[in-house]
C-alpha distance (Angstrom), angle and dihedral (degrees) to the residues before:
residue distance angle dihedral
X1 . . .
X2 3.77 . .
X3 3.59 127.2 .
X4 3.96 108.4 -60.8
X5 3.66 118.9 -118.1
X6 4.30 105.9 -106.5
X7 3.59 123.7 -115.1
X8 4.00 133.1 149.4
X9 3.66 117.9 -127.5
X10 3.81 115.1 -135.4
X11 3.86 129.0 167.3
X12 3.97 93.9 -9.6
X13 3.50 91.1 -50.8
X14 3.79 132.9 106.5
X15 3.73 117.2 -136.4
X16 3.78 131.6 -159.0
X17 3.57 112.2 174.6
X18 3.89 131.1 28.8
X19 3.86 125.3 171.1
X20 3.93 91.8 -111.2
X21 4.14 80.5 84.9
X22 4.11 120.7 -134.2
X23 3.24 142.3 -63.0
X24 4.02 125.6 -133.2
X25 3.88 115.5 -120.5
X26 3.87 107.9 -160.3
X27 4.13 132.5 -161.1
X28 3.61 110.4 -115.0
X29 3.42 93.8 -147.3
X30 3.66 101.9 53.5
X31 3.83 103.9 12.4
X32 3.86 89.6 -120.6
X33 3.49 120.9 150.0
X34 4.08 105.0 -109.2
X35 4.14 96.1 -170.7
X36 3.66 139.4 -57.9
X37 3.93 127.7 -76.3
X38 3.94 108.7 -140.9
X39 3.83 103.6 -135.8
X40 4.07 127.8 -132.3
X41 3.24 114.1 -115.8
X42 4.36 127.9 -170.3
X43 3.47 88.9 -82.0
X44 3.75 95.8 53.2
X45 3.73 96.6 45.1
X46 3.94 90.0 56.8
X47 3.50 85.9 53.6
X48 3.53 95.4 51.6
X49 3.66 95.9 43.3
X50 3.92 93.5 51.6
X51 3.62 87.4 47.3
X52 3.46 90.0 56.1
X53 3.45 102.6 56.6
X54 3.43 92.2 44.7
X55 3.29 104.1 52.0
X56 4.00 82.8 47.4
X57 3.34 99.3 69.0
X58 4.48 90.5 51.0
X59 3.81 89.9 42.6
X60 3.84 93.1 43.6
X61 3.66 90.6 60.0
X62 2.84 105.5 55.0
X63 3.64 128.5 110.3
X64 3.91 102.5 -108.3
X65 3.83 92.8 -128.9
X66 4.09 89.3 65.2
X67 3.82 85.8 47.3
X68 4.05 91.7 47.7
X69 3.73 83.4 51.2
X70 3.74 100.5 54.5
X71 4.04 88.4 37.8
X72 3.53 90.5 57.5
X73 3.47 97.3 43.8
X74 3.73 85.3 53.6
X75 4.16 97.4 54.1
X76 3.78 89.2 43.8
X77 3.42 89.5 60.3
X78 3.93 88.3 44.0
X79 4.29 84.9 54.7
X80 3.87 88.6 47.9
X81 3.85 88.1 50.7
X82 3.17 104.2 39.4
X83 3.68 105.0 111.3
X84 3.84 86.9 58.9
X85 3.63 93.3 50.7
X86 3.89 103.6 40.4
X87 4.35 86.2 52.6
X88 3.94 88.2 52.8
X89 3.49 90.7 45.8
X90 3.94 92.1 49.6
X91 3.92 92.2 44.6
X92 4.16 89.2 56.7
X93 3.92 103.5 30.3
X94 3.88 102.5 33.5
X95 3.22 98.8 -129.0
X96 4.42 125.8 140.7
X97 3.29 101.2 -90.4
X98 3.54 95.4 -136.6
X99 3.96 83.5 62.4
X100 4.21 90.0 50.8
X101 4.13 87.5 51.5
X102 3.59 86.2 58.5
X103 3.84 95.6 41.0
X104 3.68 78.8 55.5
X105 3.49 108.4 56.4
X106 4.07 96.3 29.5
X107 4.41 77.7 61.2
X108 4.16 87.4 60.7
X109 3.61 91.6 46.9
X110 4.09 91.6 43.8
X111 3.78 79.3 51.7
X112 3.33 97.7 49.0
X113 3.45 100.8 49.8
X114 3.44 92.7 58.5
X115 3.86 93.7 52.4
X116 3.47 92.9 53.6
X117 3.85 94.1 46.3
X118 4.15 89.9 46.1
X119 4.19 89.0 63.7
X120 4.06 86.1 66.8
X121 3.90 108.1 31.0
X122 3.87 94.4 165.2
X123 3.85 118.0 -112.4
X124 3.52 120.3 -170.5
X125 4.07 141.7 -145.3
X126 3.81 123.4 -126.3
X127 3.74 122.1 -165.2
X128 3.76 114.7 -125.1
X129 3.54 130.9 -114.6
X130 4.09 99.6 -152.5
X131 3.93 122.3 49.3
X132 3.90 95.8 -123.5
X133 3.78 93.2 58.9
X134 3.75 106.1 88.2
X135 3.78 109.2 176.5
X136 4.28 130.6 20.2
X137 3.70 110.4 -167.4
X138 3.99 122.3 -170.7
X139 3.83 98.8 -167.5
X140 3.83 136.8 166.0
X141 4.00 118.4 -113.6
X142 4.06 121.4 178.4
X143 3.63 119.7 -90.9
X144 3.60 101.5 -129.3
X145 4.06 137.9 -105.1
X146 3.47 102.5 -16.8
X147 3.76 122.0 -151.2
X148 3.91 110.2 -148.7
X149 3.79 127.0 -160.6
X150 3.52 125.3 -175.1
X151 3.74 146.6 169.2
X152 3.73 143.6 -115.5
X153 3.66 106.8 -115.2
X154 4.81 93.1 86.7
X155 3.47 96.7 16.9
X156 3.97 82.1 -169.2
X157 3.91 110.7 36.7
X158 3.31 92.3 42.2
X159 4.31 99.4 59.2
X160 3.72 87.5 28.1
X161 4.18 98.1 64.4
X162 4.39 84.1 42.9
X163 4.04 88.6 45.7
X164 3.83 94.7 39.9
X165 3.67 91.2 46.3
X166 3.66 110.4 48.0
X167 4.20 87.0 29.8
X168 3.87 91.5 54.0
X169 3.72 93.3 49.4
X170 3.52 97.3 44.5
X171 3.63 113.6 -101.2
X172 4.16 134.2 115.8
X173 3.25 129.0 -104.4
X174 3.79 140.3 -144.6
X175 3.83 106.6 -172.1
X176 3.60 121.5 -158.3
X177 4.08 107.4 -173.3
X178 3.96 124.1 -177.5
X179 3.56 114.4 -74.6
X180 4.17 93.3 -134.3
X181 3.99 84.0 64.3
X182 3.74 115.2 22.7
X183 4.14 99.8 133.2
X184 3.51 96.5 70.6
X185 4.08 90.4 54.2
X186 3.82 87.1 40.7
X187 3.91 91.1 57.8
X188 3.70 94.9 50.5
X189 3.69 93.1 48.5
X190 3.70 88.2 52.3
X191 3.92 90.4 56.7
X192 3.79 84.3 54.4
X193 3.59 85.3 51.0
X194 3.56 95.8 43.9
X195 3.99 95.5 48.8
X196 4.20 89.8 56.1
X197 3.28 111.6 -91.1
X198 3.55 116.4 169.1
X199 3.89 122.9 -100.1
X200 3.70 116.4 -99.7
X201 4.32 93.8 23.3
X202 3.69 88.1 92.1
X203 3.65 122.1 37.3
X204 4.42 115.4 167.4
X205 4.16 112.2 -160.8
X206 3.68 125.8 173.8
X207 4.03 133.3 175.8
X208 3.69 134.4 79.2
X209 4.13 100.9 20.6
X210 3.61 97.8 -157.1
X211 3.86 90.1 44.5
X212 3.50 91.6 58.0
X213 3.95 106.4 32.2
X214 4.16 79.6 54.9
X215 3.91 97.4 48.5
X216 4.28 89.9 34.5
X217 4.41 93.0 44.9
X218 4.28 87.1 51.2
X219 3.50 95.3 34.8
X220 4.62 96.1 116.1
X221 4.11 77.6 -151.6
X222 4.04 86.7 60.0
X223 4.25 110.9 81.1
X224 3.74 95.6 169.5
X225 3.64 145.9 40.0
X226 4.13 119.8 -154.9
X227 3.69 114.7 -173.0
X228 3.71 133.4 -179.8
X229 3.91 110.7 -178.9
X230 3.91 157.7 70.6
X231 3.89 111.2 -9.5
X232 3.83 82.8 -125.7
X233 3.99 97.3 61.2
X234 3.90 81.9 39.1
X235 3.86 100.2 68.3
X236 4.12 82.4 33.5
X237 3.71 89.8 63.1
X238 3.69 94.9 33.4
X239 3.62 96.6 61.1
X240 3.87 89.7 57.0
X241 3.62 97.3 48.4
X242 3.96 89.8 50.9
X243 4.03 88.7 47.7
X244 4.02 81.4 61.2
X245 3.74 94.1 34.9
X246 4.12 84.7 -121.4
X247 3.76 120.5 165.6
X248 3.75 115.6 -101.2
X249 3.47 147.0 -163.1
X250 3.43 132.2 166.4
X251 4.00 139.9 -178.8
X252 4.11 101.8 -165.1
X253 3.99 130.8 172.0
X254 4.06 123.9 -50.3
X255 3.82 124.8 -167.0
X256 4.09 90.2 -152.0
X257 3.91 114.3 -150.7
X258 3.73 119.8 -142.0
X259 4.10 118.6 -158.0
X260 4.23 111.2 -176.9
X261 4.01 99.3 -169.5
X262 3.48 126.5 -143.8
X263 3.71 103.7 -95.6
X264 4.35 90.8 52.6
X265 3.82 113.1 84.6
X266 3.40 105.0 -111.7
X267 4.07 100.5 -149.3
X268 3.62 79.7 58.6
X269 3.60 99.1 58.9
X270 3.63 87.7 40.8
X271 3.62 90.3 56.6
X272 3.89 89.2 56.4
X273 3.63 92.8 37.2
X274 3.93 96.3 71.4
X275 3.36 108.9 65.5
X276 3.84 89.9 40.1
X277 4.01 95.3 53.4
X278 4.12 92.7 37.5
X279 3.99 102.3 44.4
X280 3.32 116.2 125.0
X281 3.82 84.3 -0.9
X282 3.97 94.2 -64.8
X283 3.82 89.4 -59.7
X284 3.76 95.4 132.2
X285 3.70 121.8 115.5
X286 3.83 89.7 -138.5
X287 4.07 97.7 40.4
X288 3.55 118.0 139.7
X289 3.78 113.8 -103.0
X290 3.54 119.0 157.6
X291 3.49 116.9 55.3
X292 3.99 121.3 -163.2
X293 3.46 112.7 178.5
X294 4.20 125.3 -179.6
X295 3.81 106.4 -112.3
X296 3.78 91.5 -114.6
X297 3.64 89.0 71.5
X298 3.90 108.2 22.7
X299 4.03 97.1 102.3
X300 3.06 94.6 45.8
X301 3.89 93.8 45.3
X302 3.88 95.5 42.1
X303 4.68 89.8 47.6
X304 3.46 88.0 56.1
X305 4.13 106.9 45.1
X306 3.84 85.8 45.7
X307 3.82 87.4 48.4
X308 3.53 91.2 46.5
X309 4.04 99.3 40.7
X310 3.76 86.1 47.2
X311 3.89 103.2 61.9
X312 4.03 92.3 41.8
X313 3.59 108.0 134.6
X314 3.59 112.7 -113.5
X315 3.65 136.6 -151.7
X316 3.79 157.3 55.2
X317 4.28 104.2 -6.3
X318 3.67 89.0 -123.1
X319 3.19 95.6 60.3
X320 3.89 111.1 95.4
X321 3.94 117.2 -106.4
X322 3.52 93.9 12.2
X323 4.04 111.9 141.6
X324 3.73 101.8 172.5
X325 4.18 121.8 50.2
X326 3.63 131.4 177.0
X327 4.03 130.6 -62.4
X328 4.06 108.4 -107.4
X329 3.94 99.9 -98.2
X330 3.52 135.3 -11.1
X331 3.78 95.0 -96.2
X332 3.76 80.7 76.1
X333 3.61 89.9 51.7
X334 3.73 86.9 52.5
X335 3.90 90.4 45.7
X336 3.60 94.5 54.1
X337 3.73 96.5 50.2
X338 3.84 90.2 60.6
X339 3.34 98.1 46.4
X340 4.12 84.1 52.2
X341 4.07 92.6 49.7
X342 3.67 89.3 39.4
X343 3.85 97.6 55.6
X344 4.55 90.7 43.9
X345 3.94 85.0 53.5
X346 3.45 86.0 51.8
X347 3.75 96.6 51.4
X348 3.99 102.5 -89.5
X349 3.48 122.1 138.5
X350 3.97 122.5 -151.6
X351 3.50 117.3 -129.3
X352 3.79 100.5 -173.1
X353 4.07 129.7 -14.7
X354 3.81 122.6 14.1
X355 3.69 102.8 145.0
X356 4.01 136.8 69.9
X357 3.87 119.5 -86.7
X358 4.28 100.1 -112.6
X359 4.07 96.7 -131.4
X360 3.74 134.1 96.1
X361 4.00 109.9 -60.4
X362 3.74 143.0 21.1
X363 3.85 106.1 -49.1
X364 3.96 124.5 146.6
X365 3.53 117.2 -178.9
X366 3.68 121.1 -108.8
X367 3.66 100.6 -92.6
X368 3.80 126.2 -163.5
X369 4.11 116.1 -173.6
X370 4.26 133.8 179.5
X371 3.91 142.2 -155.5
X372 4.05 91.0 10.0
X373 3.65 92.8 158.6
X374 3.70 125.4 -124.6
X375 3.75 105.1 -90.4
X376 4.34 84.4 62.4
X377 3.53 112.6 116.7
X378 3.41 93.1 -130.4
X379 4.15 87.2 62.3
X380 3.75 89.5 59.2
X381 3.84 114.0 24.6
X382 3.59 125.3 60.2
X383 4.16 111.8 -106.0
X384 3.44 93.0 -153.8
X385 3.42 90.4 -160.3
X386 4.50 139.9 58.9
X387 3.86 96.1 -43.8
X388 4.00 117.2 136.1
X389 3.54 115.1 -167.6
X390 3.60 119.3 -158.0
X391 4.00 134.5 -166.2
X392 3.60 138.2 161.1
X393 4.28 129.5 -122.5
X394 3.57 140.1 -173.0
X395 3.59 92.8 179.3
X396 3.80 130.8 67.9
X397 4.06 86.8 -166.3
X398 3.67 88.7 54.0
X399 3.91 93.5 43.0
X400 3.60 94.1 54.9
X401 3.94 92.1 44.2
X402 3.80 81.6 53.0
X403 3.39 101.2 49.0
X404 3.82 98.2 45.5
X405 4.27 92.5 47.1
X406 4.24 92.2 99.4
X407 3.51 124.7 91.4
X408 3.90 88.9 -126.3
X409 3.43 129.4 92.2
X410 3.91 120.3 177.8
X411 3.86 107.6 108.9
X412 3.56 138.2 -5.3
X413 4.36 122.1 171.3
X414 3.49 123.6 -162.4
X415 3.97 131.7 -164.7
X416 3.83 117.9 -138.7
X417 4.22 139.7 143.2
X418 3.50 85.3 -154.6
X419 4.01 122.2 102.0
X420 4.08 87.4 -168.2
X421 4.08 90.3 52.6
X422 3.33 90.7 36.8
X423 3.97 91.6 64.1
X424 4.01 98.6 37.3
X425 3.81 89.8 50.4
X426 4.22 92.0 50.1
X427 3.80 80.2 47.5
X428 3.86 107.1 51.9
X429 3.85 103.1 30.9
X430 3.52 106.7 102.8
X431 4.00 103.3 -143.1
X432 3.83 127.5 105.8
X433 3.79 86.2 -127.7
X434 3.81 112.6 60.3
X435 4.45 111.8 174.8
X436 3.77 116.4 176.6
X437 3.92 116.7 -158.7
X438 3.73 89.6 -11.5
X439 3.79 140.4 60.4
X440 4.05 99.9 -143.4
X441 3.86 100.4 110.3
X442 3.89 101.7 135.0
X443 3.72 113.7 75.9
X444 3.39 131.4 154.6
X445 3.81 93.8 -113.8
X446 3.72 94.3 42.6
X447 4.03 120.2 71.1
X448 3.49 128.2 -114.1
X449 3.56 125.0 -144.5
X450 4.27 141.2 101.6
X451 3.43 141.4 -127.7
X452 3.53 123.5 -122.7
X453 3.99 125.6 20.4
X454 4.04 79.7 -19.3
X455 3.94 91.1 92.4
X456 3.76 147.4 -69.0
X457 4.33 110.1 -93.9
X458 3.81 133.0 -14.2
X459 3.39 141.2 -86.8
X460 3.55 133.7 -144.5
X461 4.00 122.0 20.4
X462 3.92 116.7 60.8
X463 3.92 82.3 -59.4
X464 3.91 90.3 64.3
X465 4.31 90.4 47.5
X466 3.57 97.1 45.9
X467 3.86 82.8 54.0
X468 3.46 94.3 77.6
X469 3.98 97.3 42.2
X470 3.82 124.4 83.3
X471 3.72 121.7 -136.5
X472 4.24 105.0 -114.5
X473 3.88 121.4 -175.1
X474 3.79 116.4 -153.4
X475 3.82 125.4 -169.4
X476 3.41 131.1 -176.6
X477 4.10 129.8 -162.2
X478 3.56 125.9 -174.9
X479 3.42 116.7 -91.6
């Protein structure tokens, strides 16, 4: 399948041109323009907002097993598709493709999961205190239109844990993806589309992000914000959704610490370690950064991620074999280089990579550094990209300090034999995400979400459904 043509999907209808003009959606691995994305303009949004509520109040009523069945209807068409979608998402992210068909599929289960969950929300009784009250019910009711915003990094997961949430509990969306990858969220709103679902539940817009997330956040159609992004556009957005008292949840940036103890073999956790730092080129919110490992097992550790970073397979994600595809856009190209020269000023050395791939499109080479000392950028701000940081301890006490130092909280993994260590380091690191001896945190049963300046709530998992629910007492007295 070749790139699809663009068009946003409003009120049950799909629409290719506006008078706002287009926007240019470029290959990442050969900086080629792929299409043109048309962009909302004010009337659009008011559309899309009316449409919303609207199709709120049909959507909302109904029971949740005819939702599941038009949800599910939606992702198996999503499964059947998924070929086409996973080589569109590869062609406008970067990404192997044989990572995208698995983004792909993982979204329909994510979905899934939360359609199955949604046809038993839990309710509970409450005793009364007075004799003429004869029931207490704490229920769950739907939120409202939501208004979704998400970024470019899993052009799939991401949408599909906003649009299986608020969908499975009965609410309307308006989904706003990012404008470098908007096909791949176009083709799954089309299955939804496709499998019946009812005009105005389901509305797609794209253009001018702080345009829309402005008009969408003080829209009094709009009950709830969903954001997926930088911590900075995070507290942006959260400030206007408090200033209209909106609902709001939001899964921002992480910086996640690693600590390998003494007693784990550290070419072992190395092994593990490179796929989970240098997927999707380290653009994962929840990608493992900084590295402390005990000085027992740091040689080892740091000779086998540089052995293992250095014979990734690089290229265009369509090429077979390939495990490592370009960053978004060359700013990110730009961005990584700094951080890079930064950290050496600051007393890092490089131990393999550190400099962009000369070919067409975004590519930076897998790039391992050591000993940059604290005041690096790299220590403090999130790369966002395929930076390993290494550094040496003696100390568990000082490893944990270490790791937990960072405003962020989303994920942090630890490597250990030890069933005692294994408990006091799930307890003390400060990150909404804890693995031990493995990276595989996000699931579509488990939620995902931070502490911190990482975000407000969770996503995915029961945590993620109930999300997009509001908590509604309801007691009755005889009459």
């Amino acid at each position: 399948m070749s790139y699809p043509k663009l068009e946003l999907f409003i009120d049950g209808k799909w629409i290719e041109r506006t008078d706002e003009g287009v926007i240019p959606v470029i290959n990442p691995a050969n900086g080629k323009v792929l299409g043109y994305l048309p962009i909302a303009g004010a009337r659009e949004l008011e559309i899309a907002e009316d449409a919303a509520s609207r199709g709120f109040k049909r959507w909302s009523r109904m029971l949740p097993i005819e939702r599941f069945k038009i949800i599910t209807a939606a992702t198996a068409l999503i499964r059947e598709r998924a070929g086409d979608i996973a080589r569109i998402l590869t062609l406008e992210q970067g990404k192997p493709l044989a990572e995208a068909v698995r983004e792909v599929t993982l979204s329909a289960d994510i979905i899934d999961f939360l359609a199955e969950e949604a046809k038993r929300l839990p309710a509970r009784g409450v005793p009364a205190r007075l004799p003429n009250v004869i029931s207490q019910t704490v229920t769950r009711v739907p939120v409202g239109p939501v208004a979704a915003f998400t970024p470019w990094n899993f052009p799939a997961n991401l949408p599909s844990r906003k649009l299986g949430g608020a969908l499975a509990a009965g609410c309307s969306v308006v989904i706003k993806p990012a404008e470098e990858t908007p096909g791949t969220c176009m083709e799954l709103v089309r299955c939804f589309v496709d499998a019946g679902i009812p005009d105005g539940v389901l509305n797609f817009v794209a253009g001018v992000p702080a345009v829309i997330s402005a008009t969408l956040i003080a829209s009094p159609h709009i009950a709830k914000i969903s954001f997926t992004g930088s911590v900075r556009v995070g507290k942006l957005l959260g400030e206007q959704a408090a200033r209209y008292v909106k609902r709001y949840t939001a899964e921002l940036g992480g910086h996640a610490p690693v600590i390998v103890c003494k007693d784990y073999d550290g070419a072992k956790a190395a092994r593990l370690a490179v796929p989970a730092k240098f997927r999707n080129a380290g653009q994962v919110c929840a990608s493992p950064i900084r590295f402390l490992v005990h000085r027992a097992q740091y040689d080892a550790f740091r000779d086998e991620l540089v052995r293992g970073a250095s014979s990734l397979k690089i290229g265009s994600g369509l090429e077979d074999g390939v495990q490592f595809g370009p960053l978004i856009e060359n700013r990110r190209v730009l961005e990584m280089q700094s951080f890079v020269d930064d950290a050496v000023e600051n007393g890092a050395t490089v131990l393999c990579g550190g400099k962009r791939i000369e070919r067409d499109g975004f590519f930076y080479e897998p790039t391992v550094i050591e000993h940059a000392s604290l005041n690096a950028r790299v220590q403090n701000d999130e790369p966002f990209g395929p930076i390993a940081v290494l550094d040496v301890f003696d100390d568990i006490d000082d490893a944990i300090s270490r790791a937990n130092r960072l405003p962020y909280g989303l994920a942090a993994y630890a490597f250990t034999k030890s069933l005692d260590l294994a408990h006091r380091l799930s307890s003390e690191l400060e990150a909404g995400m804890v693995g031990i001896n493995h990276f595989g945190v996000s699931q579509p049963e488990t939620p995902f979400g931070g502490l911190k300046e990482s975000g407000i709530g969770q996503e995915s998992g029961l945590e993620g459904l109930l999300g997009y629910t509001e908590v509604k007492l309801i007691s009755i007295a005889q009459s």
